[in-house]
MARBA-3410 file (N, C-alpha, C, O; in Angstrom, 1 decimal):
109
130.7,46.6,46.1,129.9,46.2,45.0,129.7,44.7,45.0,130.5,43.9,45.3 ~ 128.1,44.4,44.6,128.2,42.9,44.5,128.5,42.2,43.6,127.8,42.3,42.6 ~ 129.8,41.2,43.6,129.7,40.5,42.2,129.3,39.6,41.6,129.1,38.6,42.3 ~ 129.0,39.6,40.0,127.8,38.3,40.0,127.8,37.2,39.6,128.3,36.7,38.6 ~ 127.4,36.9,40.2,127.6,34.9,40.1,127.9,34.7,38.9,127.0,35.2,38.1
129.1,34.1,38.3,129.1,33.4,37.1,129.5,31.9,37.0,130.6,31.4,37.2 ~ 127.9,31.3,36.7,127.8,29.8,36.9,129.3,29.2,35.9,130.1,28.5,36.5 ~ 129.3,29.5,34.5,130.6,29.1,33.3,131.9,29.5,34.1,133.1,29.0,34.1 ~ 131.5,30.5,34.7,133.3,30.9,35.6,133.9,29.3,36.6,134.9,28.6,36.6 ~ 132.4,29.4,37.4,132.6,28.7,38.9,133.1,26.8,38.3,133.9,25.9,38.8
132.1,27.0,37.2,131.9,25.5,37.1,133.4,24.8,36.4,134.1,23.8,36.8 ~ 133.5,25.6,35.4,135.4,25.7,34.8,136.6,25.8,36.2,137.5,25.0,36.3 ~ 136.4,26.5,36.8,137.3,27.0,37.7,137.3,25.2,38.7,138.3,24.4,38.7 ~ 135.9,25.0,39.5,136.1,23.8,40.1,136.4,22.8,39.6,137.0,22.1,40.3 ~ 136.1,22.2,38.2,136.6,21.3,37.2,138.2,21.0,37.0,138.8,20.0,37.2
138.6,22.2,36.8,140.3,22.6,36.8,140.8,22.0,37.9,141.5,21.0,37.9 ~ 140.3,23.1,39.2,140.9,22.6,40.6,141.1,21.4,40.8,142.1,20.9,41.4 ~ 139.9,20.8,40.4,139.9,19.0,40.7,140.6,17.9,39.7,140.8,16.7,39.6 ~ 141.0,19.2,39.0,141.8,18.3,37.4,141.4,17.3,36.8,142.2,16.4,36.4 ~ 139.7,17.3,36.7,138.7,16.6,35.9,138.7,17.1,34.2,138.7,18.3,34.0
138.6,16.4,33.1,137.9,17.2,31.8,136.4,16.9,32.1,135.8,16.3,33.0 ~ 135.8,17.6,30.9,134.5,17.5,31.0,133.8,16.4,31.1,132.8,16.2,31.7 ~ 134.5,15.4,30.4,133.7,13.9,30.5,134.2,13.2,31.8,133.7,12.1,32.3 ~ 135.2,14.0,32.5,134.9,12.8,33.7,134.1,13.8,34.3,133.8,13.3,35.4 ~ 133.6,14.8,34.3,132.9,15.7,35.5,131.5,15.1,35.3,130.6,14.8,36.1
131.7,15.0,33.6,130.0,14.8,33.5,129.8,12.9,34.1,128.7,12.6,34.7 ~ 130.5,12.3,34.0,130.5,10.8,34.3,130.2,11.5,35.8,129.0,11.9,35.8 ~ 130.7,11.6,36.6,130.9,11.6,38.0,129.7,12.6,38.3,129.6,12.8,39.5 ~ 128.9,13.3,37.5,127.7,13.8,38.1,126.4,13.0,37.3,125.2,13.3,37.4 ~ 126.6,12.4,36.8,125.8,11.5,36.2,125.1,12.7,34.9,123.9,12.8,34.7
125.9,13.4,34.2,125.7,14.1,32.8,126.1,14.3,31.8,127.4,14.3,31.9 ~ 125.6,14.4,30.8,126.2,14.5,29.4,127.4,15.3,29.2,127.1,16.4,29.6 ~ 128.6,15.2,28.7,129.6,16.2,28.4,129.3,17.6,27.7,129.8,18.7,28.0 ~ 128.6,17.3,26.8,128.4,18.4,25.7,127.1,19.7,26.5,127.0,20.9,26.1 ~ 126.2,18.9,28.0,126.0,20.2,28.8,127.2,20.5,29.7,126.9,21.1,30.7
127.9,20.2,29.6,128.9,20.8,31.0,129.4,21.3,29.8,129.8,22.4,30.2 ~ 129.7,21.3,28.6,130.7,22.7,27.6,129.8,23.4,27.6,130.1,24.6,27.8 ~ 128.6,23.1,27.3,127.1,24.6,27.3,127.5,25.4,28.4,128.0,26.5,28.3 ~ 127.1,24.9,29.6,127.5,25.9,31.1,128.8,26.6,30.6,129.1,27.8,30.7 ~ 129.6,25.8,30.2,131.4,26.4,30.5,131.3,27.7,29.7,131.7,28.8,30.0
130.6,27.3,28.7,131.3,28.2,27.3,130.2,29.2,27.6,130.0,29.9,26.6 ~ 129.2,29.6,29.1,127.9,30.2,28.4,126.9,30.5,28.0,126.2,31.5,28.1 ~ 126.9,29.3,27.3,125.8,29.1,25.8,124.1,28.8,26.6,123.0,29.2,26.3 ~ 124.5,27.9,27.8,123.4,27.8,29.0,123.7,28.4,30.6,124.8,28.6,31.1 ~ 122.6,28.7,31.0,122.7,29.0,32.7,121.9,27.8,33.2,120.8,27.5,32.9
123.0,27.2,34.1,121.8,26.2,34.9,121.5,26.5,36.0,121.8,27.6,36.3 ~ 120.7,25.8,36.8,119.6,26.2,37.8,120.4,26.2,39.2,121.6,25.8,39.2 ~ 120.0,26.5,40.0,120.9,26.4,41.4,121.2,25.0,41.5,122.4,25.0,41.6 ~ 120.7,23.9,41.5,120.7,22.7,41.6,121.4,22.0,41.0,122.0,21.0,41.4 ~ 121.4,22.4,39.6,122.0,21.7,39.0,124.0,22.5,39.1,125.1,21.8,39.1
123.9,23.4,39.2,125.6,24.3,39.5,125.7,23.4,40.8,126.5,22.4,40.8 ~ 124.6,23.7,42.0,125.5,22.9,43.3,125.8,21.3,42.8,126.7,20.7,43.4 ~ 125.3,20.6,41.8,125.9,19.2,41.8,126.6,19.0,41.0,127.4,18.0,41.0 ~ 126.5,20.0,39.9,128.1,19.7,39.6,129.6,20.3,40.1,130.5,19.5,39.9 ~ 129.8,21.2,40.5,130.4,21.5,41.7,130.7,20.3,42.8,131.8,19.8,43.0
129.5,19.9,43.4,129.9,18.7,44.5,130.5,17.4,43.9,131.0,16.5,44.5 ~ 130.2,17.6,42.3,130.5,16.2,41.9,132.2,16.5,41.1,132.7,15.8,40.3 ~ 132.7,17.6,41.5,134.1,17.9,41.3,134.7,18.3,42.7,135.8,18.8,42.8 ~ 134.1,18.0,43.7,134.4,18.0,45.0,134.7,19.1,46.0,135.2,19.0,47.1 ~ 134.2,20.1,45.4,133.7,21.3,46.2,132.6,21.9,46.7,131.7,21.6,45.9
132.3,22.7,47.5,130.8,23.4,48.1,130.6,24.7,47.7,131.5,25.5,47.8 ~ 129.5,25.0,47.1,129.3,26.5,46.9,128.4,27.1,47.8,127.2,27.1,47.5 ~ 129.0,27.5,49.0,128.4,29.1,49.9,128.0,30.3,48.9,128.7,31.1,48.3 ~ 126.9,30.2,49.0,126.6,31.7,49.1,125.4,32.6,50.1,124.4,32.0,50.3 ~ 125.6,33.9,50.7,125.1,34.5,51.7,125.2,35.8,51.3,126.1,36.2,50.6
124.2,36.5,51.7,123.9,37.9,51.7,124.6,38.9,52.7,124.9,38.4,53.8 ~ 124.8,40.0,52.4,125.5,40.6,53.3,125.3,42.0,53.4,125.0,42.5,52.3 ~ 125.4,42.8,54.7,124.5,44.2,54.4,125.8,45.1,53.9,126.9,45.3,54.4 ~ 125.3,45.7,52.8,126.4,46.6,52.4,126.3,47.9,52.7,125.2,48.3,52.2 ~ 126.8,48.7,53.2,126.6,50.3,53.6,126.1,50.9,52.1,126.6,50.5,51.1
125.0,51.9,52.0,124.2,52.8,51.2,124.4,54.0,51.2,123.6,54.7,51.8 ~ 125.2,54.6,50.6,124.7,56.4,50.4,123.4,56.6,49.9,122.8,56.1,48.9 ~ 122.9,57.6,50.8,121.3,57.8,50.3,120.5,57.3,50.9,119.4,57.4,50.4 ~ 120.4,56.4,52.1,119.6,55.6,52.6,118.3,55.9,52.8,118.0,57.1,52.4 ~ 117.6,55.5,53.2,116.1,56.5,53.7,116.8,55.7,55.4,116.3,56.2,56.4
117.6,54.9,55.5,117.8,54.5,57.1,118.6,55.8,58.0,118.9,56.0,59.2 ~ 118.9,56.4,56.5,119.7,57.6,57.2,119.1,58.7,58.0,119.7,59.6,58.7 ~ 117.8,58.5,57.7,116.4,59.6,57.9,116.0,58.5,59.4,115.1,58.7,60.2 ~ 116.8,57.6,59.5,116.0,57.4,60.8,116.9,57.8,62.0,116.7,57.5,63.1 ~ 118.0,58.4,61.6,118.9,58.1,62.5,118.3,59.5,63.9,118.7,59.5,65.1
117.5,60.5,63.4,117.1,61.7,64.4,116.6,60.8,65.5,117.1,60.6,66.6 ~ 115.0,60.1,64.7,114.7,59.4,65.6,115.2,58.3,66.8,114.8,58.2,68.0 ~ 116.1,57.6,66.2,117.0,56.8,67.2,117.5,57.8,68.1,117.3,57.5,69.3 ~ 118.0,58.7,67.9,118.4,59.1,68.7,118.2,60.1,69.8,118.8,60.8,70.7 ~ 116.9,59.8,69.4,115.5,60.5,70.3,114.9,59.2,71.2,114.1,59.6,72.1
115.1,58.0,71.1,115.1,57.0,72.1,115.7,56.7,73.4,116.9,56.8,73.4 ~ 115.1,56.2,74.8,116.1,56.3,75.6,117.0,54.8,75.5,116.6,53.9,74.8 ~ 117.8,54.8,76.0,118.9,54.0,76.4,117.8,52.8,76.2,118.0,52.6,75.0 ~ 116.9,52.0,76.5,116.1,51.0,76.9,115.2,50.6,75.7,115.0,49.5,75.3 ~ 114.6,51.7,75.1,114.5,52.0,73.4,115.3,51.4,72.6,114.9,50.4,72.0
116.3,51.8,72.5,117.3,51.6,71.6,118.2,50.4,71.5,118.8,50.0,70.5 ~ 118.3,49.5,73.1,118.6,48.2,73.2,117.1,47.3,72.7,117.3,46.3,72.0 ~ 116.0,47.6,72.9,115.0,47.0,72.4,115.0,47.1,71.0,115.1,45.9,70.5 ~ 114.9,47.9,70.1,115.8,48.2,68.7,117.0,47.2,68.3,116.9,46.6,67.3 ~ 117.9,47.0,69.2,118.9,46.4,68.7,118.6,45.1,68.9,119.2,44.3,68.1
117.6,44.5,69.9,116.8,42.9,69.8,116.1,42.6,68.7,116.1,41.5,68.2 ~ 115.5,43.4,68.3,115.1,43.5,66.6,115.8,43.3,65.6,115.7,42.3,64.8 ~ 116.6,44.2,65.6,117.3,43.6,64.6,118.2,42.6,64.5,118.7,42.3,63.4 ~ 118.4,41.9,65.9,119.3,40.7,66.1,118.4,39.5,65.9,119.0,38.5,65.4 ~ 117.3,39.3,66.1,116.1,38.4,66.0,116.1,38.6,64.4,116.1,37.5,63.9
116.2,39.7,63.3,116.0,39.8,61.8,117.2,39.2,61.5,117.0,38.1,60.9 ~ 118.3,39.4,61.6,119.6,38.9,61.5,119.7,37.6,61.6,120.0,36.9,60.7 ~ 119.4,37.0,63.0,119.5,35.3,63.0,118.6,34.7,61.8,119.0,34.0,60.8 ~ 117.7,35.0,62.1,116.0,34.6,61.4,116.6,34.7,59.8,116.0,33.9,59.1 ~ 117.6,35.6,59.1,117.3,36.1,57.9,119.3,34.2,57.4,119.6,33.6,56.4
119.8,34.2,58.9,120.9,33.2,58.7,120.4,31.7,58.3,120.8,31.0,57.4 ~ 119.3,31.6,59.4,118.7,30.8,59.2,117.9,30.1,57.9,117.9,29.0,57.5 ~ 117.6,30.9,57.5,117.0,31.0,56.0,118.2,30.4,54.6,118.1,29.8,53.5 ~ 118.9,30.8,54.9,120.3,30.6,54.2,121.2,29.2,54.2,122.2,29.1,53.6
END
């Protein structure tokens, strides 16, 4: 299951770690205190931009990446006759596809 981002989690959580209060996080990202308790408590979601710099300005990185999760029900499941109706040289040409989607989709990230 995917779990979902919670900006008031992450932003509390790296604050802590770095054993900042709110007014030095907000000093040290160049922002007001009373939005870094909005995010904490909640009350606001901020933008990707604004989470990655306050985060960096308590001195951690936020990764995040997609990842393929196995499906019950797939319609990929419906392809599997076909694959396997490919020869040997098919099916390696298949797997350059999807390794070319794979890089290409890293890269993006």
């Amino acid at each position: 299951m995917i779990k979902a981002l919670n900006p008031a989690e992450l932003l509390k959580e790296a604050r802590k770690r770095a054993g900042l209060t709110q007014r030095e996080l907000a000093e040290r990202a160049g922002r007001a205190q009373p939005a870094i308790a909005k995010i904490e408590s909640g009350k606001t979601d901020p933008s990707t931009s604004t989470l990655n710099a306050l985060i960096e300005a308590a001195g951690f990185e936020l990764h995040a990446e997609l990842t393929v999760r196995p499906v019950s029900d797939s319609h990929m499941l419906g392809d599997v006759s076909r694959i396997l109706g490919l020869t040997p040289e098919e099916r390696l040409l298949e797997l350059a596809n999807v390794d070319r989607f794979v890089n290409g989709a890293k890269r993006v990230s």
